[in-house]
Each structure stands twice: as C-alpha cells, then as structure tokens.
C-alpha positions in Angstrom: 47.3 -29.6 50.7 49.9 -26.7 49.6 51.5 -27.7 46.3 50.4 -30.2 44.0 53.2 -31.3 41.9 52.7 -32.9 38.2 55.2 -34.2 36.5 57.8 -36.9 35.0 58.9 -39.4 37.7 62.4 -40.2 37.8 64.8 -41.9 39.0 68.3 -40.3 38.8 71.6 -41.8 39.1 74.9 -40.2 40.0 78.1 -41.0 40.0 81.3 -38.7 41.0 84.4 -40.2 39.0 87.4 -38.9 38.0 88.8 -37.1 34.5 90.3 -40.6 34.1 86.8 -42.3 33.9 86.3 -43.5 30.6 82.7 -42.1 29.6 81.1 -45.5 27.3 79.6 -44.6 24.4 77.2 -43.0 23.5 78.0 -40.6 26.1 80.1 -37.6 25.6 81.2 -34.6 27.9 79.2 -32.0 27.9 76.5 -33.3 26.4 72.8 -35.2 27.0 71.7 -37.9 25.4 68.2 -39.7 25.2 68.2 -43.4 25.6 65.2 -46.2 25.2 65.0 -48.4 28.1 66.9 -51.2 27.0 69.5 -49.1 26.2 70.1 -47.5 29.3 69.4 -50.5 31.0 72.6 -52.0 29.2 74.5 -48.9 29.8 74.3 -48.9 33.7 74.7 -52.4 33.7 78.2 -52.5 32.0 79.5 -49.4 33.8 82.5 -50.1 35.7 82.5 -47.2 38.2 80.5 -49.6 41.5 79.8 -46.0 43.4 76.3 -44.9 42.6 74.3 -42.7 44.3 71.1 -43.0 43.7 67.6 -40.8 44.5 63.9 -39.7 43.3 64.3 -37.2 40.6 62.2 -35.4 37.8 61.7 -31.4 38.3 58.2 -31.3 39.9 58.9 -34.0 42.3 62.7 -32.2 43.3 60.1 -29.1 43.9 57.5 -30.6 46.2 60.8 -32.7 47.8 62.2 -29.2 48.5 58.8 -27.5 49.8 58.1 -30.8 51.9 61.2 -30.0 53.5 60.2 -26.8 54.2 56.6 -27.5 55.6 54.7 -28.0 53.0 51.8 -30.6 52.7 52.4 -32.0 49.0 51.3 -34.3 46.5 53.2 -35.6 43.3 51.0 -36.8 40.1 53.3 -39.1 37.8 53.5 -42.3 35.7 56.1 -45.1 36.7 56.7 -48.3 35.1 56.4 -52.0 34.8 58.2 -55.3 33.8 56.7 -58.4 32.8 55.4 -60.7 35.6 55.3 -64.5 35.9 51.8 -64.9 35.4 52.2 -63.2 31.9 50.7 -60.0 32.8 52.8 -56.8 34.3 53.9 -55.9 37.5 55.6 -52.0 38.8 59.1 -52.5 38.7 61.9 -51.5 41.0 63.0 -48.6 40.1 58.7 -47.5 40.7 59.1 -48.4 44.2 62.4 -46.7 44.6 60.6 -43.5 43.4 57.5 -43.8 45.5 60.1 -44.9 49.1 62.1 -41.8 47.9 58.8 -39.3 47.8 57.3 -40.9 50.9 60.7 -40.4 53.2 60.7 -36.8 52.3 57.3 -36.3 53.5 55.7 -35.7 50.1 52.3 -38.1 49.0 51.9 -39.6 45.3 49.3 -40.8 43.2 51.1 -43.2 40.5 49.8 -44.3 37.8 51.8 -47.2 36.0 53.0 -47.6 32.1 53.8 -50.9 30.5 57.7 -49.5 30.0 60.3 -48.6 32.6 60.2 -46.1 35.3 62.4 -43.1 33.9 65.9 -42.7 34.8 68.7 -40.1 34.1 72.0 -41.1 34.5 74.9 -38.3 35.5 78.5 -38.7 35.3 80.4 -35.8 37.1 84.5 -35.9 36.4 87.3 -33.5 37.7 90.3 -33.0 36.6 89.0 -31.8 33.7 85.6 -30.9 35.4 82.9 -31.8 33.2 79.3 -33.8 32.9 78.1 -36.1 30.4 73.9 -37.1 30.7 71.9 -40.2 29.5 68.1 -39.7 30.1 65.5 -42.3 29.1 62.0 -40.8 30.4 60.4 -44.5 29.7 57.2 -44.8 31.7 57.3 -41.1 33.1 56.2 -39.1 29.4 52.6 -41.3 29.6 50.4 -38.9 31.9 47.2 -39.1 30.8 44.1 -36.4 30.8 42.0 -39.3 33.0 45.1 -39.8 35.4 44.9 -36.1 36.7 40.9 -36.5 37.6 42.2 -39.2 40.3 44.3 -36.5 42.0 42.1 -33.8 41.7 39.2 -35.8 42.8 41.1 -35.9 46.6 40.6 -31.8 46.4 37.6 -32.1 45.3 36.4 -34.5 48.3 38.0 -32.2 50.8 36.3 -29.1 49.3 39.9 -27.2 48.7 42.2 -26.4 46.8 46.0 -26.7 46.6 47.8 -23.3 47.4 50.1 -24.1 43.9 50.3 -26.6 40.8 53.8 -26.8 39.9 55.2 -28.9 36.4 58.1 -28.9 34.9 58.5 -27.7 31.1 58.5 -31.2 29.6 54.8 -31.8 30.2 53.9 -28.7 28.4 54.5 -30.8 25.2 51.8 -33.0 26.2 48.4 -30.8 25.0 45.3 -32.9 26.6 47.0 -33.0 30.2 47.7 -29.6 29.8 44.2 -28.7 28.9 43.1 -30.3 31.5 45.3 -28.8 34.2 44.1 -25.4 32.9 40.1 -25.8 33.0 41.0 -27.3 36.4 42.9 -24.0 37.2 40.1 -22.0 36.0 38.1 -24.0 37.9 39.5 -23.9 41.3 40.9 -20.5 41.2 44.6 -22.3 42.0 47.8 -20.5 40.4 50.0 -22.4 38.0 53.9 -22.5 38.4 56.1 -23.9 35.4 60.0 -24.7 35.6 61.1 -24.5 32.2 64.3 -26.6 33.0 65.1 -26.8 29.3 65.3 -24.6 26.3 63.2 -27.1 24.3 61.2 -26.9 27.6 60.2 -23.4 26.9 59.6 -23.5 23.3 56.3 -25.9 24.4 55.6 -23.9 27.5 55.2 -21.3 24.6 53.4 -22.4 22.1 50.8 -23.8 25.2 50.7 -20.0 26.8 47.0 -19.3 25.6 45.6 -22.2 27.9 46.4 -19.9 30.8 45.7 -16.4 29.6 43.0 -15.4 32.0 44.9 -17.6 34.9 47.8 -17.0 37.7 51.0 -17.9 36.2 54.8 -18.3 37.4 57.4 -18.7 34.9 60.7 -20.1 36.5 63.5 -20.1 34.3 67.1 -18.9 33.7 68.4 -16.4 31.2 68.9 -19.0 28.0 65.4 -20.6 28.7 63.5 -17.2 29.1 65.5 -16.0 25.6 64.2 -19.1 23.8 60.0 -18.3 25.8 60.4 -14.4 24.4 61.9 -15.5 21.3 58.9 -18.2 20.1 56.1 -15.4 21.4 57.2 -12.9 18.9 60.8 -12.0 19.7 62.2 -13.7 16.6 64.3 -10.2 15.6 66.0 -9.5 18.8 69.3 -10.0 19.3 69.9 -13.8 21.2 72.9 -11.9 23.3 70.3 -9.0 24.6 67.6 -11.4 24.9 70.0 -13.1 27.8 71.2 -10.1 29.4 67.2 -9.1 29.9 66.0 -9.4 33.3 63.1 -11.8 33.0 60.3 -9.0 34.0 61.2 -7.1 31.3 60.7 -9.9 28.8 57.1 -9.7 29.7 56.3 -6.8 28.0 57.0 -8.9 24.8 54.9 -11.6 25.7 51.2 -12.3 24.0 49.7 -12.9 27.6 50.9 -10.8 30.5 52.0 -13.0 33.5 51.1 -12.5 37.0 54.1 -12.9 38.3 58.2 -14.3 36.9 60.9 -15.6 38.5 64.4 -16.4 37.4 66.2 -18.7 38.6 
C-alpha cells in the first residue's frame, strides 16, 4: 500500500447554471454555508435546476482518487451514514454506497465505518454571466471518525508487516484530538510520514494548535497563501502584517514555526 488516506467522506454535488439561476435561500454568492441533514436534504430536493453532476468527494479521498490514477495502491478511512430501516434498526444509505462505487471505480480501497446520520454532502452552484459560486456543506455522518475506527485500518498494515509510503488528511480532522492522537503514536510507530491539506483557513488554525503531536515526525503542510498566513499567524505570528504573511513563500514561514517541518508545499 502507498498512501493511506483519512478523512471526511463526501458526497459532492454540482451543478453548472446560469447568472439567471435563482440561488434558494440560504445560499448566497460567494459564500459557504453549513447545513444539518434535513436541511440539505430539503434544499436539493426543491432545486429546480434537473442537471446534477454528481461524484465522491471530501479532500483525502480527492487525494488518493488522484494518486490511484497515477499508480498508486491506496486506501481511504472514513465514516458514512445510515437511514432508518424497516425492521426498526439502521441501514447505510445511498448516498454511502455512492461513495464507496465512486472510490472502488477509481481504483482506491475503503474501510467505512457507518454513523446513525447521513453520509456528508456538499452542494456547488457554479453561475456565469456574472461568474460566481455559492456552497452548502452538511458533513453529517463524515465528522464521527473514531480513535477505535483507525485500529481496523491499521490492523491490515499491521498483518502485512508494512507500512503505507504516506498518511494524507485533510485539515478538518485536525479538530478532532483523539483520532489525531492516535494517527501520530501510529506515525511514531511505523516510521510513516504525515501529509495535511489544510483546505481551509479554519482548517489550519486546528492543524495548528494540534502541531506538537508531530514534532519529532515527518510532516507535509499543503496549503495556499491565505491558509499558510492563518498556520504562521496561530504559531506565534500574531504581529505580522496579514498582507506580508501572504506574499511569504511558504518555506520561509517555517522559520516562524514552534516545530520545524520536514518538508512544505504550496499549493
């Protein structure tokens, strides 16, 4: 196995409309929004615009997509969800089959664990004419990765006496402490690098305030110039400038940061 992949499981949802399409509330251009599952349930159902193109989604499963592509042997470790069944209990719903046919046709294996709420989803509405984007996410099912879920996964490295090559995740999981714990003893472990996509300013606040977990370990920090501002900024670069902070190339910023990475990228 090359890259293990741990992250939120989602399914997104495009649609290409034009600057006529009326966005329905709550959504506005330019702008993200974060929806419960009934919510967003209600809001794709009473969309007008028929067109959607639908596909596996979430930032560590769009890497190991991408590196299956490529070659790569990869796994994804995520959460999907359920709906109630007719024999009272609960059963994976459709959008968790979606996501594991989507993984499986590119080539990339997945150990899914299952939450009694619905598979994430992120709808995108693209216009032109003006061009703009408006965003409804609804993570559902996908934020509940548990410490004990991970053992699962690592258990099949384990039994094959490797490792993975690379653990990627995306930013959002740095919020969740015990998982992240546990992907770092594992790291120490194993000897196995660590790559995070920070994806999102918030993102790399968390990646942050997590940092010590991996001070004696490999690390890759993928991000673009706003995200790595906000990372330098919550180590300690509170009193620089937020326009020179962007315009840093991200190797410079880690001389300001508490624990010296082995190696950046920006993206």
């Amino acid at each position: 196995m090359d890259i293990l992949g741990i992250g939120h499981a989602m399914v997104d949802i495009f649609i290409f409309a034009s600057g006529t399409f009326p966005l329905p509330p709550p959504l506005k251009a330019g702008e993200a929004v974060h929806l419960i599952p009934d919510d967003m349930d209600r809001l794709i159902r009473e969309l007008p615009y028929p067109e959607k193109n639908t596909v596996t989604g979430g930032t560590a499963a769009n890497i190991v997509k991408a590196a299956s592509a490529l070659g790569a042997e990869t796994l994804f470790i995520g959460t999907t969800g359920t709906v109630p069944s007719a024999g009272g209990g609960r059963e994976r719903d459709e959008s968790a089959f979606f996501f594991q046919r989507g993984l499986a046709e590119q080539g990339v294996s997945a150990h899914l664990a299952s939450a009694d709420e619905a598979t994430g989803r992120c709808l995108v509405i693209h216009r032109t004419e003006p061009a703009d984007t408006a965003i409804a996410a609804s993570p559902g099912a996908a934020r509940h990765i548990r410490p004990e879920q991970l053992e699962a996964g690592f258990a099949l490295f384990d039994k094959a006496a490797r490792s993975p090559r690379l653990i990627v995740i995306e930013g959002m999981l740095c919020g969740n402490v015990p998982v992240m714990e546990r992907i770092a003893a594992w790291c120490g472990e194993t000897g196995t690098p660590l790559a995070i996509d920070l994806a999102s300013p918030f993102a790399a606040k968390n990646a942050a305030a997590i940092l010590s977990l991996f001070q004696e370990l490999p690390l890759l920090i993928f991000a673009n110039e706003t995200e790595a501002a906000v990372f330098a900024k919550t180590l300690g670069g509170e009193t620089m400038p937020e326009e020179e902070l962007k315009k840093a190339v991200f190797t410079e910023l880690t001389a300001r940061l508490t624990y010296p990475l082995s190696g950046t990228v920006t993206r």
